[in-house]
N, C-alpha and C positions, 0 to 999 in steps of 0.2 A: 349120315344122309348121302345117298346117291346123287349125283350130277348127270347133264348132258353139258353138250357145247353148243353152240350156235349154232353151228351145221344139222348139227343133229336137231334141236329144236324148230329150227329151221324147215326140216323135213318132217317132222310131226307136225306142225301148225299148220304146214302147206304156205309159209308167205318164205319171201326172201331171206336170206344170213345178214344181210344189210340192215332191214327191216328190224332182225332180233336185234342186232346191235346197239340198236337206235334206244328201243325198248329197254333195254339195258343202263344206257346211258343215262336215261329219263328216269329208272325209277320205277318202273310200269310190272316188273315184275317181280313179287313180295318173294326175301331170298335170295336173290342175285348178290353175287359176291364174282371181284376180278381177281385173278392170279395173275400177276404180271400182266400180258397184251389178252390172255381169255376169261372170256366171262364162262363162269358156272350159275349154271341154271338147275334150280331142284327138277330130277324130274318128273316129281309130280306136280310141276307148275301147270298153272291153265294157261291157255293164251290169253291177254289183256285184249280188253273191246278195243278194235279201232277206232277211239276218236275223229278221226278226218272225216269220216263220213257221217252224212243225217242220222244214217240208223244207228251207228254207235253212240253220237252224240245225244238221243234219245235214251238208250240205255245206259247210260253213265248218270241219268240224274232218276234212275228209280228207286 
């Protein structure tokens, strides 16, 4: 299986490296696995709905 890093997903998604980190951290993204201080991200990962907002929060319960 292929990897990306944060950076690099990062710049696919268009949100933050902060942001993926986060994602990471939480579980949000099916696949994630750390290597020491980096997270590997498949990269045929999707982006995870944003929760924080209305509209994610509406698509999270269909």
């Amino acid at each position: 299986m292929e990897y990306m890093s944060c950076p690099e997903a990062a710049k696919k998604w268009e949100i933050s490296e902060r942001r993926v980190q986060k994602l990471c951290e939480e579980n949000r993204i099916p696949g994630v696995s750390k290597l020491g201080y980096m997270w590997l991200i498949p990269k045929n990962a999707k982006k995870p709905i944003d929760g924080r907002t209305k509209k994610g929060k509406g698509l999270q319960h269909e």
